[in-house]
N, C-alpha and C positions, 0 to 999 in steps of 0.2 A: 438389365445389364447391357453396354455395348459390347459390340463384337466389333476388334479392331485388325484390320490388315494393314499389310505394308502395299497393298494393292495401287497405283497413280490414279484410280477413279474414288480412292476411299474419300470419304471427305475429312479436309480438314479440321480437328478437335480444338486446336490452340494456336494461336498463333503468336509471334513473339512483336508485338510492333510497338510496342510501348516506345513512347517519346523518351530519351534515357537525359534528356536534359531539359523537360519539360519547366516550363516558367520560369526556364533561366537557373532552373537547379540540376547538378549533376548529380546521376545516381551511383548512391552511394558505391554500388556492386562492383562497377568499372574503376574505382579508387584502389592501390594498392593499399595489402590491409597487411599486419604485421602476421608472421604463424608461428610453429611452432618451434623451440629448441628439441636437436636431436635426444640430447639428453634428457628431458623432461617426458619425450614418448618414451623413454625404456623405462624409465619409472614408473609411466602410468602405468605402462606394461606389467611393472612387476607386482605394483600394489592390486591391481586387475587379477591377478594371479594368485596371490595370497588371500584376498579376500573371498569370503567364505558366502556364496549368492544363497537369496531366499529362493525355496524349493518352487516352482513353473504351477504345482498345483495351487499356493497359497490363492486365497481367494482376493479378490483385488477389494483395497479400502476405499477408491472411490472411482470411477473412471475417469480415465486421461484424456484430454481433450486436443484438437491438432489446429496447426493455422498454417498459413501459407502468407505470402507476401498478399500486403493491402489490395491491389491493383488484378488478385488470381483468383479472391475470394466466389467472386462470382461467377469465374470458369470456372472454378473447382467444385462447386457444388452443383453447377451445370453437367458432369461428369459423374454424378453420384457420391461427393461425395463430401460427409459432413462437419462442413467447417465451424472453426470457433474464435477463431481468432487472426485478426489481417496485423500486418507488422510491416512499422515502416522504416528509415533508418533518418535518425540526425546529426550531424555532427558540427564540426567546426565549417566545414562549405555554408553552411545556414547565416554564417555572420557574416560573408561575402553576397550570398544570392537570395538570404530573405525566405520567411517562413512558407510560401506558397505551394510547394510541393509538396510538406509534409501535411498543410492545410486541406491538402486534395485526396491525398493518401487517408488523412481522418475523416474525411467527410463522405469518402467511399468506403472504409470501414463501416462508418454509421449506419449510411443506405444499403448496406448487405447485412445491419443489426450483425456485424460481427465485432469482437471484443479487440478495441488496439491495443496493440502491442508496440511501443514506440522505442526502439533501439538508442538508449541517450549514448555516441561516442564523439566527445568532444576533444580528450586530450589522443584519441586516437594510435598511431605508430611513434606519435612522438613524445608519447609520454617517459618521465624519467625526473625524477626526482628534483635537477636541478631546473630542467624544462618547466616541472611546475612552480618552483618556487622562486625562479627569476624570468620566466616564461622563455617564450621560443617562439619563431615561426612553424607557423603548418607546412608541410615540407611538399603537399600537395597542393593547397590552396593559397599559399603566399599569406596570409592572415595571421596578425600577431596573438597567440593567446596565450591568456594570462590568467590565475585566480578569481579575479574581478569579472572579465567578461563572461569564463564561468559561471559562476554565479547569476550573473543579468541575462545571459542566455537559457539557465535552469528556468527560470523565473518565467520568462517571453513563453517560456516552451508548455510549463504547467499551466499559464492563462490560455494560452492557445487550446489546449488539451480541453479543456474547460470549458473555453466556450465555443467550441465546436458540437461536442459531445453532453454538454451538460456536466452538473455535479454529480450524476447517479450512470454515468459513464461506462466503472468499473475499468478504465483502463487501466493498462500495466507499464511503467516506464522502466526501462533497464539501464541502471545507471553508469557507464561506462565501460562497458560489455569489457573484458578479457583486462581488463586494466592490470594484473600482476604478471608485470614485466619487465624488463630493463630497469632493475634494483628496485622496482615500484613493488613488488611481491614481499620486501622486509624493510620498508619504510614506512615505520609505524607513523608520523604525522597522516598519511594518505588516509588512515582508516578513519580519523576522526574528519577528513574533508569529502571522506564518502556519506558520511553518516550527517554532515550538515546537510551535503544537499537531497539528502534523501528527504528531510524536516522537508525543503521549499516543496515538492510535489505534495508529501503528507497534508501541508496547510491547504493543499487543494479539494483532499476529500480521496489523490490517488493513491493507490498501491504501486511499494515499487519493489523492483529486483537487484539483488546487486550476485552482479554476472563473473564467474572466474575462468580465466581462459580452463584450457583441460592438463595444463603442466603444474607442476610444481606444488602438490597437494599441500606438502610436511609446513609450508609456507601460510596456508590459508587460515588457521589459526591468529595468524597477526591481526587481521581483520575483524577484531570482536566487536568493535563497535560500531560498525558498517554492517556486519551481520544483526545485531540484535534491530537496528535502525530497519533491516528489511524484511517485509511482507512475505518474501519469500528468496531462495537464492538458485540462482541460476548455475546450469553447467553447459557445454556445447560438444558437441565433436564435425569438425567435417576432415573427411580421409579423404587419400586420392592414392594410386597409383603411383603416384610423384615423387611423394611424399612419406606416403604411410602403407606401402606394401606388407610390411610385415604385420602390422597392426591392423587394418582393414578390417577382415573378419571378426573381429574385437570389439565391432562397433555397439554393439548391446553391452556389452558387460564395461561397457567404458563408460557409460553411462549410468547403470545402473551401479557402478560401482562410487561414483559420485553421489547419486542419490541419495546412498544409504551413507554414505562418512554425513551427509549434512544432516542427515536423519537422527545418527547415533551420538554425534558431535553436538551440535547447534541446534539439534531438533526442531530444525525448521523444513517446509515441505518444497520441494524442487518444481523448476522450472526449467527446458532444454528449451534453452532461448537461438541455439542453432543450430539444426544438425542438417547433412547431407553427405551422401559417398558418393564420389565422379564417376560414371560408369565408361569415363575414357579410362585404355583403349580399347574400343569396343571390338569382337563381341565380349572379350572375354570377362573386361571387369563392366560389361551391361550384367552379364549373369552373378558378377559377385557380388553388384548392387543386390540384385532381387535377392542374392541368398541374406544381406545382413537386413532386408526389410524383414523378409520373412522371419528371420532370428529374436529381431524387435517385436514385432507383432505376436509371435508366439509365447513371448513373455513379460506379455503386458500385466499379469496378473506380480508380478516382480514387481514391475516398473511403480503400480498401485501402492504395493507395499512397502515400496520405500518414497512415498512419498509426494512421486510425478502427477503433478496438476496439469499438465500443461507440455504440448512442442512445437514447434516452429521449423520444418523443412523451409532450407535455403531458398529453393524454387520451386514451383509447379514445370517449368517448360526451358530446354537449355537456351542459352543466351550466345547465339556465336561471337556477340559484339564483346563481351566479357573480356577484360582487360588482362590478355596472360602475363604481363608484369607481376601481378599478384603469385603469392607465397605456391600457389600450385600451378603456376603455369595453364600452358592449355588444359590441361583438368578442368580450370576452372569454369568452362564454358561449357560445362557438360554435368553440372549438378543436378538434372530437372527429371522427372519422373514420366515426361513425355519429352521426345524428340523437337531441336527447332523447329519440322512441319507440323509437330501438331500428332504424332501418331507415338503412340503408348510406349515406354521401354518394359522388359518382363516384370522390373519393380513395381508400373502401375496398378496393375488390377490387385495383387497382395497388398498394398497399403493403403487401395481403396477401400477392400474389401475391411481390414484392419479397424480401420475408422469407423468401418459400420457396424460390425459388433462391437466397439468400445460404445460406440455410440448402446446401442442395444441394450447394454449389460448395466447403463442408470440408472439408477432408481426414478420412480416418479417423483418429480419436481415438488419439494414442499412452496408452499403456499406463503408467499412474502407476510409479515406481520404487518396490523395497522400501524396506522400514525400515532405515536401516543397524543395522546388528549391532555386539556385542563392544564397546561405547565404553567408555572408560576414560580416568580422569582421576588424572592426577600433580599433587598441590602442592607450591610451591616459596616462594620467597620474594616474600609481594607477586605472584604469578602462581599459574596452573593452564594447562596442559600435558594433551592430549585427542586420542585418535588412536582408532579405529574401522575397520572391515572393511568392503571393497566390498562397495556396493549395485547388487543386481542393477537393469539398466535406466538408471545411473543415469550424469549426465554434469556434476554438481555438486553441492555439498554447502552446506548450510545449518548455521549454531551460531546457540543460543539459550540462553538463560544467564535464573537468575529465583534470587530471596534468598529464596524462599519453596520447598519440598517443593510439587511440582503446577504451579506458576508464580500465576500468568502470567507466560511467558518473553518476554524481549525482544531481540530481532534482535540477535545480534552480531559476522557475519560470512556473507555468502553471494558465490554462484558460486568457490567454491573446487574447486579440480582436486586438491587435494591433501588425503589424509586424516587431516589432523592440524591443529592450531591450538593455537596458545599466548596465552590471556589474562592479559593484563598488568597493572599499575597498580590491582591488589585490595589490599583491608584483611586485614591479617593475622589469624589469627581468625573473623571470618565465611564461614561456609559456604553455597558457590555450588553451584546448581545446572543442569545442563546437559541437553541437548536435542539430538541432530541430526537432521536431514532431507535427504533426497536429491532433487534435482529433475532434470527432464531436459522438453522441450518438452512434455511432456503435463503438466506439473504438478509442484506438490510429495509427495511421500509423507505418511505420516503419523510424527513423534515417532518415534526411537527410545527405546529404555528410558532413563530420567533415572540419570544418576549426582549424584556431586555431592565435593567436596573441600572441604578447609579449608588455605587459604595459612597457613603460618606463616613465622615469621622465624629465620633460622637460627642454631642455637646457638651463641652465642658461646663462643669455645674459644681461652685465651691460651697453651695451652702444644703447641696440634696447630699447626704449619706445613706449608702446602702449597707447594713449591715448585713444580711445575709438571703441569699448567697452572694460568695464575693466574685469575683471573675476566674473561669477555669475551675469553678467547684464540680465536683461529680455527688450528683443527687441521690434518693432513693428514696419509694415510701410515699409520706405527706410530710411535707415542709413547711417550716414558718417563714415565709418571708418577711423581712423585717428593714423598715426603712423610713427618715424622717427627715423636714428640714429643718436645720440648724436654726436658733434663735426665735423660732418661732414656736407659739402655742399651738398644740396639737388641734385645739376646736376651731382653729384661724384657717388653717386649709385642710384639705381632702387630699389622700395619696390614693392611686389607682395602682396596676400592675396587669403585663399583658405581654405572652411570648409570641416571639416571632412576627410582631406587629397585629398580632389578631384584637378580640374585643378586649376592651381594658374591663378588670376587675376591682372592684372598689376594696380597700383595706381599714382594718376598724384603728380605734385607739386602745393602746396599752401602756402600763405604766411599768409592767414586769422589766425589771435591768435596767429602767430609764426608761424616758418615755421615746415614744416611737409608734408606727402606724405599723400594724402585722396584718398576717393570712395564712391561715391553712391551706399548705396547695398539694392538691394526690400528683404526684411527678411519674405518676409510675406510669397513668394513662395518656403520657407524650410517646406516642410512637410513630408518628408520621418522617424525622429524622434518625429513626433506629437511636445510636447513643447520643447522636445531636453531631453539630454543638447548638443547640437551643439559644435565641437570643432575649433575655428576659430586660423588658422597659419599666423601668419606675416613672410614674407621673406624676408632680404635685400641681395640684388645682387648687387659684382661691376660691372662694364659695361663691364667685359668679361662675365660674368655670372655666375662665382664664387659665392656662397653662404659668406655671410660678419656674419650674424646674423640671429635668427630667435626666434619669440616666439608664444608661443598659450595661450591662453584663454577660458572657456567653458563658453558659455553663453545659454540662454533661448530666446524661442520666445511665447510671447504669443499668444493665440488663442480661 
């Protein structure tokens, strides 16, 4: 552990020199940011109050894990302590000054292997209903945004994310941090434009957050389709003196009282995508800091059981440059857990300490599952049909599917128990390609080898009749298949039969019911698609073995 003085020979721990408009981008931090209505903190207040907290002994369901800004990662764990996640911030400035600083933000994440956390605020303090839906200027950066550039900006940001980081990344994008605000909080269009762009990151392979400022709970329900769309949902608090004197000490239960509505509501698991208390003006609210660290940290077993994966402290170190325009004022320059020289506030050593038993109290890391093996893909009509060999470790399966060789793939099916999947409602002609992944509670694997198929449409043939089975029958037992071509004598050609494109099996002559080419077939030992849907081919060969005709059928096998 260190031992820190306020001594002038101690040495300096931190130091604050970051370039705050590094490659021509400003940081976000110095931007005035929208906060809170009065009215909205006596609410949270009151529902904080009413709610009934899980007991401090519960035993925590998973450990909570913490991050600091992109660029602290490496002081911070330089200091002892263990980090998980660096966060950077994007917004509408990106479409004025270009991706470069978030670019450097993710690639210093990467080289500290800590998980990004990419802050998506694009429509920002100016968000508002008619702002989005006939756009507005950015009130900070002069930049006209609109739906459109939205979107093309999602988009810039997810490829960026990507190929930075790779597909196996794991980062976290928050999509519009605190967006329910200025009438945006019961403007039901907004949830289904949260929920699209949440799709654009998904096609990436990432996870995202969709973030609600800390007001206006009875609101958040509006949001259903933007909630189901996310990986997880975010809450934040930053207090100040300024601002939040009466509420301050509240800071646990404000949070934790979020957790559990998204728990018991949307049973999804939480994210504090931002929190921090100003320990201006010191000394008095430096000690009220350290009391609501210490508050937080002593019920983190709370915090586990309702759900917190994850937090993100404002700052590691204060910022004097920090723009007091913003919603706290000079607060604002004083969020950080160490002093601008670099020397510890009372908060430090408790939410270091903090960290390292959450850290502690993990379980041993399960063991990522292999790659599944052998996958292979059947095309059919308008579908492909895809079945692969257990993976070792593994206790679900992932499909990802991309129109390009390489991908980028996108999500098309997980936690499946079953090794097989049939993608439906494709263009005939175009060729898909596919992807599986094995996951089990340590994670997902890496790709299996990519196949890939081409649905076509099945040939039409007016003279091969199948009489049974017909298309969409559901089987069972041993079956007669039964099927012949028109006009012709049965001893003139040879009919075959064979599912799923495998070996063709030859069929005799019959004259029962008219004549026709049969088979006995046991249906019962198709289990490789569970009930299917099985695709059965008929063949006629003349007796060189020339192909004359052919048809398929999908049918079902009960079970």
């Amino acid at each position: 552990m260190n031992n820190f003085s306020h001594s002038s020979t101690a040495p300096v721990l931190y130091a604050n020199t970051a370039d705050r408009w590094r490659n021509d981008v400003p940081d976000r931090r110095r931007t005035p940011r929208g906060g809170r209505r009065g009215s909205d903190l006596v609410r949270i207040g009151f529902l904080a109050a009413l709610c009934t907290l899980v007991s401090s002994s519960v035993m925590a369901q998973a450990p909570v894990q913490f991050g600091f800004d992109a660029k602290s990662v490496n002081r911070a764990r330089s200091l002892g302590m263990p980090v998980t996640y660096g966060s950077t911030w994007a917004g509408a400035w990106n479409q004025k000054w270009g991706w470069n600083g978030i670019e450097q933000d993710l690639l210093e994440a990467k080289a500290a292997g800590a998980v990004p956390v990419v802050q998506w605020w694009y429509w920002g303090d100016d968000i508002s209903p008619s702002c989005v839906e006939n756009g507005c200027t950015d009130r900070y950066q002069g930049v006209q945004k609109d739906k459109a550039t939205w979107t093309r900006l999602s988009n810039e940001l997810a490829d960026l994310i990507v190929s930075v980081g790779g597909a196996d990344s794991q980062a976290l994008v928050v999509i519009e941090t605190e967006f329910n605000k200025n009438g945006i909080e019961n403007y039901e269009p907004f949830d289904g434009y949260l929920a699209e762009q949440a799709a654009i990151f998904h096609q990436r392979g990432l996870k995202v957050i969709v973030s609600f400022g800390s007001w206006g709970q009875p609101y958040w329900t509006n949001f259903d389709r933007a909630v189901a769309s996310a990986d997880l949902l975010g809450t934040m608090a930053l207090q100040s003196s300024i601002r939040d004197a009466s509420t301050y000490l509240s800071g646990a239960d404000q949070l934790i009282t979020a957790a559990q509505y998204f728990q018991t509501t949307f049973a999804k698991p939480t994210f504090v995508t931002d929190f921090a208390f100003s320990s201006y003006p010191e000394p008095s609210y430096e000690v009220y800091q350290d009391t609501v660290v210490r508050d937080i940290f002593g019920r983190m077993g709370e915090f586990s059981a309702a759900g917190v994966q994850g937090m993100v402290w404002r700052m590691l170190s204060d910022d004097p440059a920090f723009d007091t325009n913003n919603y706290h004022g000079v607060a604002e320059r004083h969020w950080g857990l160490l002093h601008a020289d670099g020397f510890p506030k009372l908060a430090f050593a408790p939410f270091r300490d903090g960290m390292i038993e959450a850290a502690a109290a993990a379980p041993p890391p399960v063991a990522l599952p292999a790659a599944p093996t052998s996958l292979s893909a059947v095309a059919g009509n308008a579908q492909v049909s895809l079945t692969w060999a257990v993976a070792d470790g593994a206790s679900g399966y992932s499909v990802k599917y991309a129109t390009a060789s390489g991908g980028p793939y996108q999500p098309l099916a997980s936690g499946l128990t079953t090794r097989s999947f049939t993608q439906t409602g494709l263009t005939n002609g175009v060729t898909y390609y596919y992807v599986v992944t094995a996951t089990n509670t340590g994670g997902e694997s890496a790709n299996s080898s990519q196949v890939s198929a081409v649905p076509v449409a099945p040939i039409v043939v007016t003279n091969l009749s199948t009489w049974w089975p017909t298309d969409g029958a559901t089987l069972s037992g041993t079956q007669p298949f039964k099927a012949r071509v028109e006009n012709m004598v049965l001893t003139d050609y040879r009919m075959y039969w064979q599912v799923d494109g495998g070996k063709l099996n030859g069929m005799f002559d019959s004259q029962i019911g008219g004549a026709h080419k049969e088979a006995s077939v046991k249906v019962d030992r198709w289990t490789w698609r569970g009930a299917g849907p099985y695709v059965i081919t008929f063949v006629a060969k003349d007796l060189t073995g020339k192909t004359l005709a052919q048809k398929s059928v999908s049918v079902y096998v009960a079970k």
